[in-house]
C-alpha positions as CSV (number, residue, x, y, z in Angstrom):
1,X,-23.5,24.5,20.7
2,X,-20.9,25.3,18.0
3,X,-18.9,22.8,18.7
4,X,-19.6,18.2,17.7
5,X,-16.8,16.1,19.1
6,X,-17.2,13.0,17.8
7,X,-14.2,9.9,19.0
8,X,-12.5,8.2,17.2
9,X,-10.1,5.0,17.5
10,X,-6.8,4.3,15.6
11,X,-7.0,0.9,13.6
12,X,-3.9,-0.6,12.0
13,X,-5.7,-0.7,9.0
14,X,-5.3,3.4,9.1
15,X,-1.4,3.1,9.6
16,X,0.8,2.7,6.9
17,X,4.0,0.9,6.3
18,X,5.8,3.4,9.1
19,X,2.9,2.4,11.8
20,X,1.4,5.6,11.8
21,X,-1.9,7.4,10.2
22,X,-1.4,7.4,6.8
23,X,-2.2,11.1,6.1
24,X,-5.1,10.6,3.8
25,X,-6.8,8.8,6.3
26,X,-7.4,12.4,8.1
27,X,-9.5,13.6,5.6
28,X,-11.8,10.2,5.6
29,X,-11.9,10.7,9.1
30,X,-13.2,14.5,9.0
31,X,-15.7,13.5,6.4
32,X,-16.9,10.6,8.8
33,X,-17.4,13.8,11.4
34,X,-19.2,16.0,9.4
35,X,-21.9,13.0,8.3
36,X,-22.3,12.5,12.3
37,X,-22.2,16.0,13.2
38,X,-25.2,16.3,10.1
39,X,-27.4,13.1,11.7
40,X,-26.8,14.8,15.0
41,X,-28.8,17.6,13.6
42,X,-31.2,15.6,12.2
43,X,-29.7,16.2,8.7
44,X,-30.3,13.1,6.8
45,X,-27.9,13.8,3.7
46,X,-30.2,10.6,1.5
47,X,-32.9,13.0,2.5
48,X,-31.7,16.0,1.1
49,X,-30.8,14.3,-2.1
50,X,-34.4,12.6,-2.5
51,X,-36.6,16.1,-1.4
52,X,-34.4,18.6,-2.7
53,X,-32.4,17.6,-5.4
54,X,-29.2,18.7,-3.1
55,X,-26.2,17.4,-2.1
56,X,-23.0,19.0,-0.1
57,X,-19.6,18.9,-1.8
58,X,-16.1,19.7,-0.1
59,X,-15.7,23.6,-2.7
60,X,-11.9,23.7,-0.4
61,X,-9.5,22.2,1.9
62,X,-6.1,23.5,3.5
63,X,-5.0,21.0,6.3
64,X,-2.1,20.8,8.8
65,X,-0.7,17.8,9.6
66,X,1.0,18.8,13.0
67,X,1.9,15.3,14.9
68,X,1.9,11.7,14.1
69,X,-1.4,9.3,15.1
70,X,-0.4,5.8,15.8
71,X,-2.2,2.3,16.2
72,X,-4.6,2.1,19.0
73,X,-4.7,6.1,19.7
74,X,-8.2,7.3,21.4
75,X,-8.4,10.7,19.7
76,X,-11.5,13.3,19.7
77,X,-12.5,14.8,16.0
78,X,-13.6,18.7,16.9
79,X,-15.9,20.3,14.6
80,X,-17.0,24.2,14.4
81,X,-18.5,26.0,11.8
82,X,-16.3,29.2,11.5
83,X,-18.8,31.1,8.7
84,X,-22.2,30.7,7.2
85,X,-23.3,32.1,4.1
86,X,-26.7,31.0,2.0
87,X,-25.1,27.9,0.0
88,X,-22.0,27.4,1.6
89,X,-20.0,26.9,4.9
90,X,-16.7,27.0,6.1
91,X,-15.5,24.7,9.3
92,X,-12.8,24.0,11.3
93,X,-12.3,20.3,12.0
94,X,-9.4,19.6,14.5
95,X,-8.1,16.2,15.9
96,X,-7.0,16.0,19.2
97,X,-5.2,12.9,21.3
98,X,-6.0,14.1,25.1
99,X,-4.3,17.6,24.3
100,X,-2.5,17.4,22.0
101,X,-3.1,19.0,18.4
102,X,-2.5,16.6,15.6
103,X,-3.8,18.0,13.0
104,X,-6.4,20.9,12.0
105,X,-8.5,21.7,9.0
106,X,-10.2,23.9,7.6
107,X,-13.4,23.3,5.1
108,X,-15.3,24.9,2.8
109,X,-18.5,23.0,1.8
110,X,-20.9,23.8,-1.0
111,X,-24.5,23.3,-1.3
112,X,-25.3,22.0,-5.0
113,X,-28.1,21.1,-6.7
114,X,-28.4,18.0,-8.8
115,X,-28.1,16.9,-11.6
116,X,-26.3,20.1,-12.5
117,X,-23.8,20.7,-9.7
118,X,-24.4,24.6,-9.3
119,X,-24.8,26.1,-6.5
120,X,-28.0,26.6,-4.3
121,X,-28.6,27.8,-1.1
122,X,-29.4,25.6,1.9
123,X,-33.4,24.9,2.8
124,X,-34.5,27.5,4.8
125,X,-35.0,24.8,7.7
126,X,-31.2,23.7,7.5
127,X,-30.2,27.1,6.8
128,X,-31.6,27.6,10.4
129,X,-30.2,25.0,12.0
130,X,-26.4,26.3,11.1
131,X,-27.5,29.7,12.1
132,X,-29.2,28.5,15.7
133,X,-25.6,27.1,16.2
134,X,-22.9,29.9,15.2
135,X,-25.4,32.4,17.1
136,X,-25.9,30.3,20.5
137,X,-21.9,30.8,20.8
138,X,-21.4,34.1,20.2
């Protein structure tokens, strides 16, 4: 299925000094999401580093911020991968309080090889994985 929800709960810790989400926080919170969307695929990133020298980088981000989080909020993080190509993927990675829209993203990520940081395309097994999941929705 083409689409992880994974909850999350407002700490004040995340708020800032007007008591709501402090609007980097989003984007720790999406990258939370997409490590637990990965182990839910049984995509160990450590893994994927040790084996194959590779490690997933954010290439691209445009976000809107569209309403205010606020101590204490039970929201839902929505992920979806939009496009799939051999070394990289684009998502979209929404948060939601009931329904209500509060902010959406969307994420290019980059398959890179280490120590060099070029890119390289996914394992064939992962590869497969992403592909199962765009082509069970359509």
């Amino acid at each position: 299925m083409n689409k992880f929800i994974w909850p999350l709960r407002i700490y004040y810790e995340d708020t800032d000094a007007g008591g709501v989400v402090y609007y980097a926080n989003y984007l720790k919170f999406m990258e939370r999401a997409r490590t637990e969307w990965l182990r839910h695929l049984n995509i160990e990133q450590i893994q994927l580093r040790q084996h194959h020298h590779l490690i997933f980088v954010v290439r691209h981000v445009t976000i809107d911020y569209l309403k205010a989080a606020i101590f204490d909020d039970q929201l839902q993080l929505i992920t979806t991968i939009t496009r799939l190509g051999k070394a990289s993927l684009t998502m979209t990675q929404t948060i939601v309080r009931q329904d209500d829209l509060l902010c959406a993203a969307t994420v290019k990520i980059a398959c890179v090889n280490l120590p060099n940081f070029r890119p390289q395309p996914f394992p064939k097994d992962i590869f497969e994985k992403f592909e199962s999941i765009i082509t069970t929705t359509i």
